[in-house]
N, C-alpha and C positions, 0 to 999 in steps of 0.2 A: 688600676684594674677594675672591670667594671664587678659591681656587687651585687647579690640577690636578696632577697627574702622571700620565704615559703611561708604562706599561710593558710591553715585549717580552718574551717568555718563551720561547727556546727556543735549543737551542745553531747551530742551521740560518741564525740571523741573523749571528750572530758568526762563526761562522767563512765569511760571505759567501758561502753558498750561496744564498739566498734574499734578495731585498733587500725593506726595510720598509718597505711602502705603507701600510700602515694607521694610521701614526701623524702621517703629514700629515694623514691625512683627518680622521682623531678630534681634532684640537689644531686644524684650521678650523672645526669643526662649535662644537668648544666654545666657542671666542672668537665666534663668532659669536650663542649663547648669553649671553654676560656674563662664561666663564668664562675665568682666566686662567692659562695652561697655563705652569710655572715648570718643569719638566723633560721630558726625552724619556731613557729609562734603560732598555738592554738586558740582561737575566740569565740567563746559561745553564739549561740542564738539573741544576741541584743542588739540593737540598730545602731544606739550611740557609742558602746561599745567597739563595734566594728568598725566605726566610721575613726575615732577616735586611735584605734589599733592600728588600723591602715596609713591613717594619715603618719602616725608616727615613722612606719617604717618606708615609706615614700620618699619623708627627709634625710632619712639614712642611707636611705638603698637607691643606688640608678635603676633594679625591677624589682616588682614584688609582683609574685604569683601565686594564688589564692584556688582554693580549690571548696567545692561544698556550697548549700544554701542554694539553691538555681534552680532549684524542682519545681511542679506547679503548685503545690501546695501552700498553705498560710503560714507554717514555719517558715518556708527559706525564704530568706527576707534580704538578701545579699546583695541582690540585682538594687533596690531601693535603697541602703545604704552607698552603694555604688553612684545611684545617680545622686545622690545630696554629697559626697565628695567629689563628682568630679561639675561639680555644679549646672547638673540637666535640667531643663527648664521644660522636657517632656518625652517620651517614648515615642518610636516609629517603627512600625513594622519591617523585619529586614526580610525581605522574599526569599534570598536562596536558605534560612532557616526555616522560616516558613513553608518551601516545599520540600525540607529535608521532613519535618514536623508530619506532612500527610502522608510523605512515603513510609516511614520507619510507622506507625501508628495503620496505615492500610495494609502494608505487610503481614500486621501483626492479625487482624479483621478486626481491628479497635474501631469506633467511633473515635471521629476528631472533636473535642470539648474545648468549650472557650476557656477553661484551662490550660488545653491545652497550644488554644492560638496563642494565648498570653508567652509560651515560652520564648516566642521569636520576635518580643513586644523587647525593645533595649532602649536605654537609655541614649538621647541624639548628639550625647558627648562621645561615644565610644564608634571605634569599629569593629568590624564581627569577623571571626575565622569562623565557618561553617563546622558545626560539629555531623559528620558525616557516621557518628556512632549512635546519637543520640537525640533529646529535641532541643536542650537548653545549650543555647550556642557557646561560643569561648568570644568572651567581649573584651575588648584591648582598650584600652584609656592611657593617654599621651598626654603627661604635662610637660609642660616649657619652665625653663630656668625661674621664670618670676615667681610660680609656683614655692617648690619646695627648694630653691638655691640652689638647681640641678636638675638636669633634663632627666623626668621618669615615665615610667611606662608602667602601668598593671595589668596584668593578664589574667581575668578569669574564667576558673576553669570548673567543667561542674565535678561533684564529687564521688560519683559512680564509678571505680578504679579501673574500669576499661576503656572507658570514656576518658578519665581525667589522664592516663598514662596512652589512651593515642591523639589525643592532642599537642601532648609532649612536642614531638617533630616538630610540627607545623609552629608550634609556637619557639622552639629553638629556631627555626628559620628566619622569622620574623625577628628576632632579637639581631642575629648575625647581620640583616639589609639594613637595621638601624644605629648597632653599634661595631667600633672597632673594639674585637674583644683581642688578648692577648694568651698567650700556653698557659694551663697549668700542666704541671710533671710531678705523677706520683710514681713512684719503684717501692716492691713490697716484698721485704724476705720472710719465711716461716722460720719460728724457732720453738723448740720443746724441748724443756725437762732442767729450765730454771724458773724460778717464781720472779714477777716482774720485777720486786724489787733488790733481788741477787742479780739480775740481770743487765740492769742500770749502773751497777757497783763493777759489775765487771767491763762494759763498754763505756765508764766514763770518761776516760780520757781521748776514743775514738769519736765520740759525741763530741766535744770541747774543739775537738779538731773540727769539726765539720765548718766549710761554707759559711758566711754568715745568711746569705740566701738559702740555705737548705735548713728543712727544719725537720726535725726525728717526730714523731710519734708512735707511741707504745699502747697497743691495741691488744688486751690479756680476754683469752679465752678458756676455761677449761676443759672442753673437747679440742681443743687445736693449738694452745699453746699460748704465744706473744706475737702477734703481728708488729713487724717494723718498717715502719711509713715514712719513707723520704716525700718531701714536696719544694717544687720551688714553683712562686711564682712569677709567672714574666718570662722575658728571655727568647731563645729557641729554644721549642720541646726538645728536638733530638741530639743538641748539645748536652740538655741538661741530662736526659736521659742516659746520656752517655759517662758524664761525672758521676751520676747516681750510680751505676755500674761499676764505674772505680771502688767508690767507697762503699758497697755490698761486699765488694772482692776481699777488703781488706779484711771486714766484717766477717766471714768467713772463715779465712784462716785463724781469726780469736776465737769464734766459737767453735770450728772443729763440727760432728757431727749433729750436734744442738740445730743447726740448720736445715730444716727437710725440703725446703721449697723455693723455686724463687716465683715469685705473686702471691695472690688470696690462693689459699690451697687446704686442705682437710689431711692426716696424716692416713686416713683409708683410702684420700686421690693419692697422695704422695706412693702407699703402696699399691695403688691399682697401675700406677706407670711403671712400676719398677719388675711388676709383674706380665702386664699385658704384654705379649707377643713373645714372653722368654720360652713359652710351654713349661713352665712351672705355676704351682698349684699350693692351693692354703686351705688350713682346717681350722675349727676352732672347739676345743671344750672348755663350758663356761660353768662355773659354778657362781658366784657370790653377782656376777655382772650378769648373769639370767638371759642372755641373747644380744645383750645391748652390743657387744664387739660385730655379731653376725648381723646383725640390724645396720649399721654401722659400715661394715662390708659392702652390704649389696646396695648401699647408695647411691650409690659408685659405678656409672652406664657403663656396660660391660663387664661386670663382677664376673659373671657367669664363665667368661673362658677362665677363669682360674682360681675362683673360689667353688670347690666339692659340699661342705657341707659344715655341719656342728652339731655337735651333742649338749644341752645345758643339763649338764649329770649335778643337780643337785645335792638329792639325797648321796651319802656314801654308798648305799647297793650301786646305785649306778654307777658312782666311779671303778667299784669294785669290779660287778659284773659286764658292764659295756664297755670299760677306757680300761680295765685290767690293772688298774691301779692295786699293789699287793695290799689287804687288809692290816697287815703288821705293819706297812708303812705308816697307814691311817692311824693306827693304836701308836706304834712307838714315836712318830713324830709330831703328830698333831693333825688334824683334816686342812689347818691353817698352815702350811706349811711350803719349805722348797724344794723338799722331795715330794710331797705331790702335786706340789704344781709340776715337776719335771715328769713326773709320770703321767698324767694330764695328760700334756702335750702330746707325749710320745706314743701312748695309749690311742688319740683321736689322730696322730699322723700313719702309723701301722695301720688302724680302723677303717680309715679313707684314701691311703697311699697317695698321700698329698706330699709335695716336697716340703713346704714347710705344715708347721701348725702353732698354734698359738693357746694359751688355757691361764685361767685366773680362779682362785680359791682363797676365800678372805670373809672378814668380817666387816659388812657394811651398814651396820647400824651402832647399836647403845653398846650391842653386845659383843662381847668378847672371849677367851677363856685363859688359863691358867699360863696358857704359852705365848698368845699374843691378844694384842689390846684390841679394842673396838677401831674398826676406818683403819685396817691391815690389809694386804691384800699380798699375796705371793703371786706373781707373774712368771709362766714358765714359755720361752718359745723352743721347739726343735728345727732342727735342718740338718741337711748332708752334715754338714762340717760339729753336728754333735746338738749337746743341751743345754740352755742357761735357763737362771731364774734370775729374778731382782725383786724384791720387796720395798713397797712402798707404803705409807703410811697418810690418811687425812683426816682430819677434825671436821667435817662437815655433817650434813644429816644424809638420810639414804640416799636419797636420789641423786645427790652433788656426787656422792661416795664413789656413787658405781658409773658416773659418768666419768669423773677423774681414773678410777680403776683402768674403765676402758682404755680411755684416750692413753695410760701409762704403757698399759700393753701393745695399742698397735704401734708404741713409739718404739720398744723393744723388739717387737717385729719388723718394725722398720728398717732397725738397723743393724738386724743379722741378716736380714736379704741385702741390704749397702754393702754390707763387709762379704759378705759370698761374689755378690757381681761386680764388686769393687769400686766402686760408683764411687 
């Protein structure tokens, strides 16, 4: 299978000024191609370093694609690294960069500076994909077997993330006229409301069965769950794709309703399907999660036909006075509690005459009280068919608290709309 290497080039990533988008993007683009991306590798701003870095992954990799360093300035120093690896004996002007160079710069009513002729100045070991976004080209360097024990190729790309993600195409093309590449096949189910490592314990013997071609990966989120990553590579994609689909199916029937999704999916998309076009409609009152559920909601293109609204009733007057939550509820049970999370609910579904509603009331920090500890949280959803609550508990600091809170709740709301439309 042929292999890649992604690599960064500048000291702006390392020392986390800058964070690196480009290398998710280029390591999907590729596997999506056939290619199978074996590093992701950061190098600062040093020559020998760089040269040293590359050359490494050259040996390892049939491509490696580099992004950063190709600007006119005295830092980027990438391009000259470049020519001492692919052993350039001098620079040559390449025209159609050269007159991308005066359009994008006269468009702009810039002066053109011998800085800036210098970007179309490349090393006369490489060849050039015109970057039609930018001025610093995308330069391709082609070694032979005798090289590095294997035909390689590097592509670089500059590191401006509009630039370096629409180069992408063009340089995926260019790999495909030069190599035979082979499928990769991933299949992704959504799963919430086991912890990864309960989750592994309960699917091991459907794991042990699998293919020895197919390999599981466990992808744990705490807004969305555990993602579960079949891949094989080689083969025919829509074979494999098709096995992969057996063995989701089986998967399935053992986890029962722990499955919200089949792909990459958020459980606010999982209920924005389940909703859109029923003409049914969702609320939410938030206390301890402060809007994060509603935030959350309208993520989601098209929230709007079916999400009305939400109340983040705080203080207790508000639950009192706006969700109607009865005061002696709050006194005799607790504010932290499962009768006001069901009052909550039921409070902001009357309020906004939504079919469902959803509401959380809990403890998301240090603090606690008499009835329930710190990282408590009582979830209440209504609908047609009546009220539940579930309580849920985390050890984490606030902000994880009330992101876990959330994510408990839309799964609870999940799946009293599953069980009403019978999904």
């Amino acid at each position: 299978m042929t292999t890649a290497s992604i690599c960064t080039i500048g000291d702006e990533i390392l020392i986390g000024q800058i964070v690196d988008t480009n290398s998710s993007y280029i390591s999907r683009e590729l596997g999506a191609a056939g290619i199978r991306v074996n590093t992701m590798l950061s190098i600062g701003d040093d020559h020998d370093r760089i040269v040293q870095a590359l050359r490494n992954e050259l040996e390892h990799n049939d491509i490696v694609v580099t992004t950063g360093g190709l600007g006119p300035t005295k830092d980027d120093i990438t391009k000259a690294a470049l020519s001492e690896l692919s052993g350039s004996k001098g620079y040559v002007e390449h025209p159609g960069q050269m007159e991308m160079v005066f359009r994008i710069l006269h468009s702009r009513g810039l002066e053109v500076l011998d800085t800036n002729r210098q970007q179309a100045m490349v090393p006369d070991t490489c060849e050039v994909i015109v970057n039609r976004l930018g001025t610093a080209p995308i330069m391709v360097f082609r070694f032979d077997a005798s090289r590095f024990g294997h035909p390689a190729t590097l592509y670089s790309l500059p590191g401006v993330p509009h630039e370096a993600l629409g180069a992408v195409a063009d340089v995926v093309a260019d790999i495909k006229s030069h190599y035979k590449l082979e499928s990769i096949t991933h299949s992704t189910i959504m799963v919430y409301g086991m912890a990864e490592s309960a989750l592994a314990k309960r699917i091991e013997a459907w794991e042990d069965a699998l293919p020895s071609d197919m390999h599981l990966a466990y992808l744990p989120n705490q807004l969305t769950g555990v993602r579960l990553r079949l891949s094989v590579y080689g083969g025919d994609g829509k074979e494999n794709a098709a096995r992969m689909e057996e063995r989701f199916a089986e998967l399935k029937e053992l986890l029962g309703d722990m499955v919200y999704s089949d792909g990459d999916d958020t459980l606010q998309g999982a209920i924005g399907r389940l909703l859109r076009g029923s003409g049914r409609t969702l609320s939410a009152a938030e206390s301890c999660t402060g809007g994060e559920i509603a935030h959350l909601i309208t993520t989601v293109p098209g929230a709007s036909e079916y999400f009305l609204g939400s109340v983040t009733s705080y203080a207790p007057e508000v639950k009192i006075k706006v969700l109607g939550v009865p005061a002696d509820t709050i006194e005799g049970c607790g504010i932290v509690s499962s009768r006001v999370a069901a009052a909550m609910a039921e409070g902001v579904r009357r309020l906004t005459g939504s079919t469902y509603a959803v509401a959380t009331t809990g403890w998301a920090d240090a603090y606690g009280d008499e009835r329930e500890p710190a990282g408590t949280v009582w979830v209440g959803v209504a609908g047609p068919a009546g009220t539940k609550t579930a309580r849920f508990n985390y050890k984490n600091d606030r902000k994880r608290n009330i992101e876990r809170f959330s994510a408990s709740a839309l799964n609870e709301l999940r799946k009293m709309i599953e069980s009403d439309l019978k999904v």
